[in-house]
C-alpha positions as protocol buffer text, in pm:
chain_id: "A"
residue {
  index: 1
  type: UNK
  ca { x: -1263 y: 3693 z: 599 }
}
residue {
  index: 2
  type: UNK
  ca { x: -1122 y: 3888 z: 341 }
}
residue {
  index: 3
  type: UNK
  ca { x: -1113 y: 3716 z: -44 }
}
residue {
  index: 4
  type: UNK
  ca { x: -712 y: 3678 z: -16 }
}
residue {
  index: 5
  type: UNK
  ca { x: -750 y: 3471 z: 296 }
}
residue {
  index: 6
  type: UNK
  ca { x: -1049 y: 3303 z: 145 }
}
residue {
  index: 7
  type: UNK
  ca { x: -819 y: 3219 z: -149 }
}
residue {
  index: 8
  type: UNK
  ca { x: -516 y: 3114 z: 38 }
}
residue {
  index: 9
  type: UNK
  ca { x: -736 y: 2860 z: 239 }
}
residue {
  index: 10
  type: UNK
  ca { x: -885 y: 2704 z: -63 }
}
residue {
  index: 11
  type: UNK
  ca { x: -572 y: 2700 z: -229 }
}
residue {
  index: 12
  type: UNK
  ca { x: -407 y: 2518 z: 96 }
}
residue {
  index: 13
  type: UNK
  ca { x: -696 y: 2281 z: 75 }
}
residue {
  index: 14
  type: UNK
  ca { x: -739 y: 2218 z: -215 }
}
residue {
  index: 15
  type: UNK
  ca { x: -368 y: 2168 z: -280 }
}
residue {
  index: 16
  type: UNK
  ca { x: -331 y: 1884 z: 12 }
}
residue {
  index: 17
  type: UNK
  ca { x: -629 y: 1766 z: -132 }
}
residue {
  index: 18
  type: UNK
  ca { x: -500 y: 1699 z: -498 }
}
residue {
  index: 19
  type: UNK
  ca { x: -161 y: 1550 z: -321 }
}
residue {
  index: 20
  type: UNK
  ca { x: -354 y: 1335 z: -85 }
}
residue {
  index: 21
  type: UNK
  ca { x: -560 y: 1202 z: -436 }
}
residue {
  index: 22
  type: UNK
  ca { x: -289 y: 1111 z: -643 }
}
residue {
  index: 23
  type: UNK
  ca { x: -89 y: 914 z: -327 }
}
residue {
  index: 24
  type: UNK
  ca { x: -399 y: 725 z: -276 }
}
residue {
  index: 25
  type: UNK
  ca { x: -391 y: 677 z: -669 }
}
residue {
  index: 26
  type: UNK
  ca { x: -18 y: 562 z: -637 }
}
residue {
  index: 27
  type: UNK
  ca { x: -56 y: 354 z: -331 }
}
residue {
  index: 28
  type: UNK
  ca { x: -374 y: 136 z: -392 }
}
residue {
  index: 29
  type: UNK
  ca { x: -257 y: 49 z: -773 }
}
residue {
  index: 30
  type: UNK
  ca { x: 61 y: 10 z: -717 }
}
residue {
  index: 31
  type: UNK
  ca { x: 48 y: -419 z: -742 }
}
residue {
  index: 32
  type: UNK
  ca { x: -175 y: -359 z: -1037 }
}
residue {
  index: 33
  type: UNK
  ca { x: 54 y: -112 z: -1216 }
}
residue {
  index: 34
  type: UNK
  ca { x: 318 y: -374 z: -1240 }
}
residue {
  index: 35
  type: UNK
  ca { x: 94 y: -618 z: -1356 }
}
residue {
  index: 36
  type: UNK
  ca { x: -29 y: -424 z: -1635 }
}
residue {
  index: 37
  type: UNK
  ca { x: 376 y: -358 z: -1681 }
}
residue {
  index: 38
  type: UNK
  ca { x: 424 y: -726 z: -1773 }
}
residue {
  index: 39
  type: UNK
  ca { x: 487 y: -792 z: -2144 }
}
residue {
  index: 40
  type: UNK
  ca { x: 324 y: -1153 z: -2094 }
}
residue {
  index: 41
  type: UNK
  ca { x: 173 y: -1184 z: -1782 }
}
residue {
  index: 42
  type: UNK
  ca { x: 115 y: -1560 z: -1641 }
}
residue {
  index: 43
  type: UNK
  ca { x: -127 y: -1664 z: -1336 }
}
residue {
  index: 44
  type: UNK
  ca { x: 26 y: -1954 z: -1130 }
}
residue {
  index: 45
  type: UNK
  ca { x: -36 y: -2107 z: -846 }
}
residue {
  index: 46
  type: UNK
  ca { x: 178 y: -2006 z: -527 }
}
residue {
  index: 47
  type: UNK
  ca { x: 256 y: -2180 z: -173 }
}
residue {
  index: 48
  type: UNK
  ca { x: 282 y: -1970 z: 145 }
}
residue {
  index: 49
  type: UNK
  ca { x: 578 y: -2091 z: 329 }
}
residue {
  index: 50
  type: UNK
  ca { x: 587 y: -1870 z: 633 }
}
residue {
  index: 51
  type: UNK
  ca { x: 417 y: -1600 z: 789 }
}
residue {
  index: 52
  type: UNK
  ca { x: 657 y: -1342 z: 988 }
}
residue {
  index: 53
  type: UNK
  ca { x: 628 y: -1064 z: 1186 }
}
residue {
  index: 54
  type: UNK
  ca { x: 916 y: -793 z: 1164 }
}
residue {
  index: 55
  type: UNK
  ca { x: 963 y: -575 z: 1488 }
}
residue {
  index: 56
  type: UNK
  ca { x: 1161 y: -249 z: 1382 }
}
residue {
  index: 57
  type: UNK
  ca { x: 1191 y: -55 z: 1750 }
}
residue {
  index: 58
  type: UNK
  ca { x: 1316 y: 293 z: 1724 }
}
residue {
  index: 59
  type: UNK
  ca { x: 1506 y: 441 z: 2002 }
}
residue {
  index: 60
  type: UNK
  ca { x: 1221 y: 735 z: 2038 }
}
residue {
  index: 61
  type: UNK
  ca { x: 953 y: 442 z: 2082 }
}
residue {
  index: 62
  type: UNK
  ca { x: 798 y: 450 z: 1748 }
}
residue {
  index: 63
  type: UNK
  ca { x: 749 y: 101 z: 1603 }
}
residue {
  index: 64
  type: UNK
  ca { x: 657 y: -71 z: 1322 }
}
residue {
  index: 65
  type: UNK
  ca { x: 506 y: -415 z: 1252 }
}
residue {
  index: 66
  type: UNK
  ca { x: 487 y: -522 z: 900 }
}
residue {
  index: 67
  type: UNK
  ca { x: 413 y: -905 z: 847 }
}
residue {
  index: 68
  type: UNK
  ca { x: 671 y: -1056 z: 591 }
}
residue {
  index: 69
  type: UNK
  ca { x: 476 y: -1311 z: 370 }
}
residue {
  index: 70
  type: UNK
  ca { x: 710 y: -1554 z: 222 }
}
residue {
  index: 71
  type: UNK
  ca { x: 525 y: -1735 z: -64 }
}
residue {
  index: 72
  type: UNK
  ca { x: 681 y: -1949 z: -363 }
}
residue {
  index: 73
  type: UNK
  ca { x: 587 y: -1987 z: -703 }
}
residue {
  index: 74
  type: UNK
  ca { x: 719 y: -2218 z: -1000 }
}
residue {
  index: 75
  type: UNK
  ca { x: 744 y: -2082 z: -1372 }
}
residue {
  index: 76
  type: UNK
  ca { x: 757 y: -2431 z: -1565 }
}
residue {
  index: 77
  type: UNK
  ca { x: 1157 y: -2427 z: -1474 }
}
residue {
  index: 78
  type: UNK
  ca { x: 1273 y: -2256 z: -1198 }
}
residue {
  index: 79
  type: UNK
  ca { x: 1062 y: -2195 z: -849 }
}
residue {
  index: 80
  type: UNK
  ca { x: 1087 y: -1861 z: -741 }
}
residue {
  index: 81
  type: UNK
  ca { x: 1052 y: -1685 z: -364 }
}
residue {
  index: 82
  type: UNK
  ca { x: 952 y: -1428 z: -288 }
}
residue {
  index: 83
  type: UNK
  ca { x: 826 y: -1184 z: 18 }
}
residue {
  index: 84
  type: UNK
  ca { x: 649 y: -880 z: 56 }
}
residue {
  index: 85
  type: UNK
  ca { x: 531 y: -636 z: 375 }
}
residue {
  index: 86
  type: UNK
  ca { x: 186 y: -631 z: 440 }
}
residue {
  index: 87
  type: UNK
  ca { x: 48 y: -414 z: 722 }
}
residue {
  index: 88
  type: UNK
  ca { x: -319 y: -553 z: 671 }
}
residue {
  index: 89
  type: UNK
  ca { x: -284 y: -734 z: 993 }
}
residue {
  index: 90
  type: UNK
  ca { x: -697 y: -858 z: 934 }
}
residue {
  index: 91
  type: UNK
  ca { x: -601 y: -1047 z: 635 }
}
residue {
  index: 92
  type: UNK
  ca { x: -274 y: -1157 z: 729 }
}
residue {
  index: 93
  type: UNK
  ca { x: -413 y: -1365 z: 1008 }
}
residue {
  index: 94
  type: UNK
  ca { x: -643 y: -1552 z: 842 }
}
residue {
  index: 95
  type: UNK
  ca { x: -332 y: -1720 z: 601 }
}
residue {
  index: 96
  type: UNK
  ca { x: -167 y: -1987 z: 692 }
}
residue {
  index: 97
  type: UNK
  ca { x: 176 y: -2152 z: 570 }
}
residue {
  index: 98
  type: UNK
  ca { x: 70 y: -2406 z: 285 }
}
residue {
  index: 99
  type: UNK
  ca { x: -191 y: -2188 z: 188 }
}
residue {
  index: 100
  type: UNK
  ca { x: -236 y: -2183 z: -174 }
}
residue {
  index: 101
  type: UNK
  ca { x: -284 y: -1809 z: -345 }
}
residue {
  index: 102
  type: UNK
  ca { x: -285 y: -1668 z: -669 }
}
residue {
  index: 103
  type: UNK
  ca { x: 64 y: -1540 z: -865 }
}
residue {
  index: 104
  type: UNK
  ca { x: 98 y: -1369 z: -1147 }
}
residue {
  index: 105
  type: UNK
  ca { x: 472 y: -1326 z: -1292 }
}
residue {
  index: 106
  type: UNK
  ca { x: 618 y: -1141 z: -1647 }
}
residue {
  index: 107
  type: UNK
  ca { x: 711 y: -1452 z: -1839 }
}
residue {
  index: 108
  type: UNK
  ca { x: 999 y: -1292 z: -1992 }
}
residue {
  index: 109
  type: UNK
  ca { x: 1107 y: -1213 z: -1653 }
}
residue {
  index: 110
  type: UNK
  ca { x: 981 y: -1435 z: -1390 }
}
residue {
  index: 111
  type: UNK
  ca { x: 1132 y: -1314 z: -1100 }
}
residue {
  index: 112
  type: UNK
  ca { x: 900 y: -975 z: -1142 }
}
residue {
  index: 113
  type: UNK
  ca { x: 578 y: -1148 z: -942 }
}
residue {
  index: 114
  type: UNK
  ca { x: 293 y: -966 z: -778 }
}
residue {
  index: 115
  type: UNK
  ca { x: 7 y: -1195 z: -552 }
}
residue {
  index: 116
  type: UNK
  ca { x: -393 y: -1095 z: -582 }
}
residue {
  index: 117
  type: UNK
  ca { x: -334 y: -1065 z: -195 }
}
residue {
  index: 118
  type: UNK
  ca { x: -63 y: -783 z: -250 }
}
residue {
  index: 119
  type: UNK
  ca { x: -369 y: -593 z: -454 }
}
residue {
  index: 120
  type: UNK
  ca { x: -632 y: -684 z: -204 }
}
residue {
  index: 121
  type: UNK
  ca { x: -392 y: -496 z: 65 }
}
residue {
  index: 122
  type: UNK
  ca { x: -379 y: -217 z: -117 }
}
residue {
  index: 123
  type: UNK
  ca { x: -730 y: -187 z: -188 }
}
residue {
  index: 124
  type: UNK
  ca { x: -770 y: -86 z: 217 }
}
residue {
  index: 125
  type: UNK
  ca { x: -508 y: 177 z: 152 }
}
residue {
  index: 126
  type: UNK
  ca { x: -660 y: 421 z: 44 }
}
residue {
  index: 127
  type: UNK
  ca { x: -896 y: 499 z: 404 }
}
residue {
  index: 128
  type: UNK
  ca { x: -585 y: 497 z: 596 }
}
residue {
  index: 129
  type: UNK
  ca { x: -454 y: 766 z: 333 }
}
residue {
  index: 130
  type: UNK
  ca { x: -782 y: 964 z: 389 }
}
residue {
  index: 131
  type: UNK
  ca { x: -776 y: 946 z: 747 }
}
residue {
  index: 132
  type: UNK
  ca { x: -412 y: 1042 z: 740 }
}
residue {
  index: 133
  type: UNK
  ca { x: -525 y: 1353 z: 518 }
}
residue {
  index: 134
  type: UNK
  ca { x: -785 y: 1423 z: 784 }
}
residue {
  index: 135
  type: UNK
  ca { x: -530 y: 1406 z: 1069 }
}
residue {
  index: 136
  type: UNK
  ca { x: -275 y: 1653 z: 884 }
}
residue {
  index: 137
  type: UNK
  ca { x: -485 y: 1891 z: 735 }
}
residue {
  index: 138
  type: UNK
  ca { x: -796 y: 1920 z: 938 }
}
residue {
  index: 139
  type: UNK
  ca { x: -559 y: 2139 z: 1209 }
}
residue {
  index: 140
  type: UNK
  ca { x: -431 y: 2326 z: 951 }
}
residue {
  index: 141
  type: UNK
  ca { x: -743 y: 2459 z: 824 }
}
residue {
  index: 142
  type: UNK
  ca { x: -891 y: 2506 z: 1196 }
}
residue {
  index: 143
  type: UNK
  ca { x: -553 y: 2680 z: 1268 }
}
residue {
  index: 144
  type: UNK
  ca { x: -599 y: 2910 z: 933 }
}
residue {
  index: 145
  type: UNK
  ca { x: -951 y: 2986 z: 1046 }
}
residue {
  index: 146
  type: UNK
  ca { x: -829 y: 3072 z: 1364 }
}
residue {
  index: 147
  type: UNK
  ca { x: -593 y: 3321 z: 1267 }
}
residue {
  index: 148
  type: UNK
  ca { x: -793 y: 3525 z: 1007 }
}
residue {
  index: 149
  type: UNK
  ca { x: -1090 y: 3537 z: 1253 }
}
């Protein structure tokens, strides 16, 4: 392997690498990045009111599954609703509606809301990330090593 290959194989590595990094970065502080974006952040306590899961069918057979968690929270004059995806099927089936969980909302703004649920979730992200990398990469580099041998 000449240095030029060795350099373009580090550099391809490295690179998807770095990207990989920062969208695991991105992905599993994502909830917590808009809490720390609050000017005066407020922790409540929120109902679950229903548990649902969205079937999106494509025509080529791909399909996705996200459960929509529909959870309400009061701010001292208003009661908000709210309902994010979660694809963290595990922890989504141990809720139940009436649960009681944890909300934090801007109070300048509160209709801006984020759950501690929403940053558990995306504390698991960041292993499906890596074994995406793994899955995209790894035949790249066997198909690089491939070639230049």
């Amino acid at each position: 392997m000449s240095i030029l290959e060795l350099v373009v194989l580090i550099s391809v590595v490295g690179t998807g690498a770095l990207i990989i990094l920062l969208i695991m970065w991105f992905v599993s502080t994502h909830s917590r990045r808009i809490l720390r974006g609050f000017r005066e952040p407020v922790e409540t306590v929120g109902t679950i009111l229903s548990i649902v899961v969205e079937r999106n069918y494509q025509p080529e057979g791909l399909a996705s599954e996200p459960y929509v968690i529909t959870y309400s929270y009061y701010d001292g004059s208003t009661v908000h609703e709210k309902s994010p995806q979660s694809f963290a099927k595990k922890q989504v089936h141990k809720l139940q509606i009436n649960d009681r969980i944890v909300v934090y909302y801007d109070k300048w703004k509160p209709d801006n809301a984020v759950t501690v649920l929403q940053m558990e979730w995306e504390k698991t992200m960041w292993w499906k990330i890596l074994l995406a990398f793994a899955v995209v990469i790894m035949p790249a580099v066997v198909y690089m090593f491939y070639i230049m041998s």
